[in-house]
Every structure is written in C-alpha cells, then in structure tokens.
C-alpha positions as CSV (number, residue, x, y, z in Angstrom):
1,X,38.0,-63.3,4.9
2,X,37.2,-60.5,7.8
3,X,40.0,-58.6,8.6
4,X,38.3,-58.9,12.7
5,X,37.8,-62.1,14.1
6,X,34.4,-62.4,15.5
7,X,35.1,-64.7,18.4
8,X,37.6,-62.0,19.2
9,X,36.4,-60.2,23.0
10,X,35.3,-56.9,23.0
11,X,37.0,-54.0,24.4
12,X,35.2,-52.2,27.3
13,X,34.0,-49.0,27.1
14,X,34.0,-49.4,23.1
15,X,31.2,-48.2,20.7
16,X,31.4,-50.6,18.1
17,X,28.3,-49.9,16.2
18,X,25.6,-47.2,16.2
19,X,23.2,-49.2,18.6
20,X,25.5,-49.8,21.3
21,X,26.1,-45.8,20.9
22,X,22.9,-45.2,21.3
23,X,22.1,-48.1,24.2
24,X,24.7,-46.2,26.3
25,X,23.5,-42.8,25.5
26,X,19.7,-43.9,26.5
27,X,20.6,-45.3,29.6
28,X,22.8,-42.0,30.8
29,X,20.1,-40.0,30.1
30,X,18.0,-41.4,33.2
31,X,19.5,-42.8,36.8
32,X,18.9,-46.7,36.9
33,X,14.9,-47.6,38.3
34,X,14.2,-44.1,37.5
35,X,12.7,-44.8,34.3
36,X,9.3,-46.3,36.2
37,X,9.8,-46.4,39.7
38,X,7.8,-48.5,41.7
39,X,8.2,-46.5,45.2
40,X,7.9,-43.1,45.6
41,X,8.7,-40.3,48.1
42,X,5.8,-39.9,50.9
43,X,5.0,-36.3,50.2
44,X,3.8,-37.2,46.5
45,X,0.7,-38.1,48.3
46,X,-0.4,-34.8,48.5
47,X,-3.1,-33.5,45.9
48,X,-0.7,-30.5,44.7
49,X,1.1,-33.7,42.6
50,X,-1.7,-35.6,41.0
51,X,-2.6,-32.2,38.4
52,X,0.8,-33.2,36.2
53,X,-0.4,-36.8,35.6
54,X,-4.0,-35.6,35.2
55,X,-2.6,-33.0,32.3
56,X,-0.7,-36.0,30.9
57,X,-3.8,-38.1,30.5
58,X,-6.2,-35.1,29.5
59,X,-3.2,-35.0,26.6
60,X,-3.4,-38.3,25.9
61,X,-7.0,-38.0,25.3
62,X,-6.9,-35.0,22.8
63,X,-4.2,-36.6,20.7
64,X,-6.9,-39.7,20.7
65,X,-9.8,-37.7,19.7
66,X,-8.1,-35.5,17.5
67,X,-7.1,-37.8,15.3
68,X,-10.1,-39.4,15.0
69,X,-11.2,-36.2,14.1
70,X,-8.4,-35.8,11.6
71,X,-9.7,-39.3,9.5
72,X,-13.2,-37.8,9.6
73,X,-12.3,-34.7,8.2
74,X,-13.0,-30.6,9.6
75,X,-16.8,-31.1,8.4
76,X,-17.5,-34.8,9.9
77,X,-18.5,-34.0,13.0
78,X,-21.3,-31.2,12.1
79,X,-23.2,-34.2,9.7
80,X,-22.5,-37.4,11.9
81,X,-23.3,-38.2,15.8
82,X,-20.1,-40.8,16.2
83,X,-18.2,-37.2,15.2
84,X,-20.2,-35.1,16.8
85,X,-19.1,-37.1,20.3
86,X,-15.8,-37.2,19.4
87,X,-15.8,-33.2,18.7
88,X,-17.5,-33.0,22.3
89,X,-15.1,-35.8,23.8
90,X,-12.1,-34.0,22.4
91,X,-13.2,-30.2,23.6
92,X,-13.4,-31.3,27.1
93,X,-10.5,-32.9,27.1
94,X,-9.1,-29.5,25.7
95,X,-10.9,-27.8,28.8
96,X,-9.8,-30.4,31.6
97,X,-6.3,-30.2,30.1
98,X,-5.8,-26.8,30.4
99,X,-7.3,-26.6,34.0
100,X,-5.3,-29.1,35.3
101,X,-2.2,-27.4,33.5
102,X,-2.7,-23.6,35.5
103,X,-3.5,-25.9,38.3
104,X,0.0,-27.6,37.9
105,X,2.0,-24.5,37.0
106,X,0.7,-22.7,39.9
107,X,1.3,-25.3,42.1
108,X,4.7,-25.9,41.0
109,X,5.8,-22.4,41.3
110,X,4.7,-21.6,44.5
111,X,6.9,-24.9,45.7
112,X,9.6,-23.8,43.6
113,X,10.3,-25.7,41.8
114,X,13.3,-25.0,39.7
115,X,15.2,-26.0,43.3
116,X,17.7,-28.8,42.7
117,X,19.2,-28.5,39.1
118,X,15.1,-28.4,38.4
119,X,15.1,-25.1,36.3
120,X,15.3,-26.8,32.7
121,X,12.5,-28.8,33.6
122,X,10.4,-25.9,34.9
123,X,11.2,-23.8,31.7
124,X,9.9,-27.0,29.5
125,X,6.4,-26.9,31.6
126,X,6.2,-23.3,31.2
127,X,6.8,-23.5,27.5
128,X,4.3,-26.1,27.0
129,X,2.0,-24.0,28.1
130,X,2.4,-21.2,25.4
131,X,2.4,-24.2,22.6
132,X,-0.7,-25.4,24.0
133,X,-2.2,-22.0,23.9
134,X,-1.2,-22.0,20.1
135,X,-2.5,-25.4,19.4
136,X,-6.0,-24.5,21.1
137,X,-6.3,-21.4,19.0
138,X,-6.2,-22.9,15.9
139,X,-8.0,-25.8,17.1
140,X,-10.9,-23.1,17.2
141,X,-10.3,-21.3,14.0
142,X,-11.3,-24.7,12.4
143,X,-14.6,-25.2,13.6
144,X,-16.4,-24.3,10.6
145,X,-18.8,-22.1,12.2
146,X,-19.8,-18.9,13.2
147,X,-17.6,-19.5,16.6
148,X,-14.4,-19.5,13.6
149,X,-15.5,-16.9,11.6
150,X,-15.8,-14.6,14.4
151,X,-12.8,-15.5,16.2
152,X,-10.8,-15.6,13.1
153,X,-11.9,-11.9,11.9
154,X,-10.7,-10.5,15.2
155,X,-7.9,-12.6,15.5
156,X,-6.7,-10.8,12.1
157,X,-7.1,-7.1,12.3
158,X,-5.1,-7.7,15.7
159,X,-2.4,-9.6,13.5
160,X,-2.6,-7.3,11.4
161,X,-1.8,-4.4,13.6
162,X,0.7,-6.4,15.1
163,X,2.6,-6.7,11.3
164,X,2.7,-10.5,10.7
165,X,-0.8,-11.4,9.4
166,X,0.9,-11.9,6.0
167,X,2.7,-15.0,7.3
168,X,-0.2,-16.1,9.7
169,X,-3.7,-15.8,8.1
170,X,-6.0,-16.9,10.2
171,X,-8.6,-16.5,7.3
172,X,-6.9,-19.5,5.4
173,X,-8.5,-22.5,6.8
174,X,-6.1,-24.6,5.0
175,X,-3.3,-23.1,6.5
176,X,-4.6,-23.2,10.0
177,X,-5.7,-26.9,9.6
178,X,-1.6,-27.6,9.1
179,X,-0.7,-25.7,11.9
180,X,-3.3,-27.6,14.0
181,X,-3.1,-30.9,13.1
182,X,0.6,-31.5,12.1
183,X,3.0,-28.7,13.3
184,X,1.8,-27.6,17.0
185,X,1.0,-30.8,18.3
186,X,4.3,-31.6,16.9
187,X,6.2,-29.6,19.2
188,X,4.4,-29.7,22.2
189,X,4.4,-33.4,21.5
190,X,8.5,-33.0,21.8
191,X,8.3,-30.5,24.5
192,X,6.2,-32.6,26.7
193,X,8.6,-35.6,26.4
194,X,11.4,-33.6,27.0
195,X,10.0,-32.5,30.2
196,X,9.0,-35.9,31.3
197,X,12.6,-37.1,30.9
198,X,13.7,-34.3,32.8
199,X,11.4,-35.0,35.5
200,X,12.2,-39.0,35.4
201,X,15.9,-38.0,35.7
202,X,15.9,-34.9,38.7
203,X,13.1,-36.5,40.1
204,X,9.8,-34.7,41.5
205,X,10.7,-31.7,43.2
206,X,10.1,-32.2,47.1
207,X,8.1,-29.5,49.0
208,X,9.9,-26.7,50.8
209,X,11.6,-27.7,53.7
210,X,11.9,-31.5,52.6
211,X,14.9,-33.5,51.6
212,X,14.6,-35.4,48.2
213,X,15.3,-39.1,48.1
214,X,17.9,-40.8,47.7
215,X,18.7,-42.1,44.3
216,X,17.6,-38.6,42.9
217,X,20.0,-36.1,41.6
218,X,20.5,-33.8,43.5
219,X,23.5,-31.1,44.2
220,X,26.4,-32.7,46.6
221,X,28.4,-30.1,48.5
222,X,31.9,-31.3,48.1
223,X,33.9,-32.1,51.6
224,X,37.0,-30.1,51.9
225,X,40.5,-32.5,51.5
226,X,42.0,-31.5,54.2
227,X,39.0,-31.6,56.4
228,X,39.5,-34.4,59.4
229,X,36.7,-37.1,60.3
230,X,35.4,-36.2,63.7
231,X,36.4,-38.4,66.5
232,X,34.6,-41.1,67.1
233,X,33.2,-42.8,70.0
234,X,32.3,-46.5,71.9
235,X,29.3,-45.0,73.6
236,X,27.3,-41.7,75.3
237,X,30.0,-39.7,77.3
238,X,32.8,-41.6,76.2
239,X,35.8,-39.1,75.7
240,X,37.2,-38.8,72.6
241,X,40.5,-40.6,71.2
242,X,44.3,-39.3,71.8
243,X,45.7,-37.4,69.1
244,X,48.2,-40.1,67.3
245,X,46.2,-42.7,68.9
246,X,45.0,-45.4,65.9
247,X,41.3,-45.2,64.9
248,X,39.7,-48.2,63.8
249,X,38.8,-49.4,60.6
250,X,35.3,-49.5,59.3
251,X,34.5,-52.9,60.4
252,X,37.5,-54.1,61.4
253,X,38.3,-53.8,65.0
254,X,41.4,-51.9,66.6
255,X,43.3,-54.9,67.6
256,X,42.9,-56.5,64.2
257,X,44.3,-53.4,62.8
258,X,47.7,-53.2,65.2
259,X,48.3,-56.8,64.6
C-alpha cells in the first residue's frame, strides 16, 4: 500500500519530482511571450538588427554542411562533385558568417549594448567570436592540401615559440580533425545558446536615446517610502487639493469614499 494517497492535492509551490523542478526552472529562465514574440519594438526595423539573425542562419548552415562533410570523410570532397559542393556550400557559409558577425559586434558596440543588465549577453557575443576564430582555423588545417600544409607549418613554429605546440600540433591531422568536428563547435554551440537565451530574456537592446518595451527587463528605480503622490487634479488650472482634505480612490469616486 503507498504510504501517499494519490488523490491527495498537491501542495503549492512544491517540487515533487525532478520534471516539475525543472518545468519551473525553464520557465524562470525567460519572461512569459518572450520565448517567441510575435510583436516587436519599432526600432528593430533598422538594418543594424538583421546581421545577428543573419549570423544565426549562416551558423545554421555550416553546422548543416559540416556534417555532411563529416559522413563523407576529410578526402570526399577532393574525389566527388556532391562533396565538392558541399565543401564550397560550407566555406561560404564560413565567409558570410563571419561577415555578418564583425558586422553585428560593431554594430552592437557602438549602440552599447551592455546598457540594461545587457553586459552578460555582450560578453557571450564577444566570446563567440574568439571560439569561432578557433573553429575556422582548424577547419583550414584539414583541407588536405597545400592551403593546410602551408598554413599548418607556420601556424607551428609560431606555437612553438609561443611554448604550447606540444599540447596543440597543428601537424597532427587527427588531432585537429577532433578539435574541428567535435570539441569547438561544441562550445560555440553552448555559447551561442547561451547568448540567445540571454537575449530572449533582457530583450534587444534599444538604440541610444530610446526606452525599451515594456515586458522587457529592465532596471526599476525604486520610489522612496516616504515619498507623497503629487496632488492630483479634475482638469487644466484646477488648484490643487487642501492639505487633510480626502483624495479619491482610484476609480472610486470621493463621495463613495466619505460615505
């Protein structure tokens, strides 16, 4: 016999299981209609905001052809002309993402925008960035020609002098084929999430000058307690209330009040 009776109700505000801890935690993470908003502030009109979702699909795109790549293998696409377009399809996706991405990044920090509780989600842009710029060079250390070899000899005597080619050869085209296809896009993979949650949650940062939406976090100065409502009155020129006189209720009328 269970020692709970299931037809028993539930206690609000308890976690009873690992799902419902996690439900709650999920939907803390981002305001309510924030996940995929159907309206959005006028100013995102502007060209300035359409280089982030350009990135995002240029990303989307090099995930897509880099796998394909990965089935075929880091010789397919110098033998066959379905991997030969992929190759192409997938280094111009490379090229267009990191355009659009200086594009953003410049155009983000000239708006500032780190404004509003926003500099968590500037940091995760910024570091993207530098993974990406790991990810593409070992994208082009394995492209088992000349272009590698070159680029991979160089890239090591400055390792080298730096003192950590032991634990990064470039020359191993193994190890560099790990670090391409499963490890970097790993973490900009995580990266990038985390800085579209951030930027579901604060919202996209308004231009300078302009108030963000409402529904958007955003810092609330706090109203002092002992700070008095200012007077209010019935019309243009009407002189203010009496001290001790009653003030009305919202809604409710000052008659309804004294009665």
């Amino acid at each position: 016999m269970s020692r709970t009776d299931p037809a028993a109700p539930m206690r609000a505000g308890s976690h009873d299981s690992w799902t419902r801890a996690l439900s709650g935690w999920i939907e803390g993470l981002v305001p309510k209609g924030q996940w995929l908003p159907d309206r959005q502030p006028a100013y995102v009109a502007s060209w300035i905001y359409v280089f982030g979702v350009a990135c995002l699909a240029s990303l989307v795109v090099v995930i897509a052809s880099g796998l394909v790549l990965t089935f075929g293998g880091i010789t397919w696409w110098h033998t066959n002309s379905f991997g030969h377009f992929v190759n192409s399809m997938h280094l111009w996706s490379v090229e267009l993402f990191f355009a659009t991405m200086v594009i953003h990044l410049w155009g983000k920090f000239f708006m500032a925008a780190w404004r509003g509780h926003r500099g968590m989600t500037w940091a995760t842009g910024a570091l993207a960035f530098f993974g990406s710029l790991g990810t593409a060079f070992t994208g082009y250390l394995i492209q088992t020609n000349f272009d590698a070899q070159w680029i991979s000899t160089q890239a090591k005597d400055g390792l080298n002098a730096a003192g950590v080619g032991a634990y990064f050869n470039v020359m191993n085209v193994g190890q560099m084929v790990l670090w391409h296809v499963s490890f970097l896009p790993l973490v900009v993979g995580v990266i990038v999430g985390l800085h579209l949650l951030l930027v579901r949650r604060r919202g996209v940062v308004p231009p300078i000058g302009a108030e963000s939406p409402v529904g958007v976090e955003s810092p609330v100065a706090a109203e002092p307690s002992g700070a008095s409502a200012p007077p209010e009155t019935s019309g243009p020129g009407a002189a203010a209330a009496p001290p001790g006189a009653a003030r009305p209720t919202a809604g409710v009328s000052a008659q309804e009040v004294g009665s």
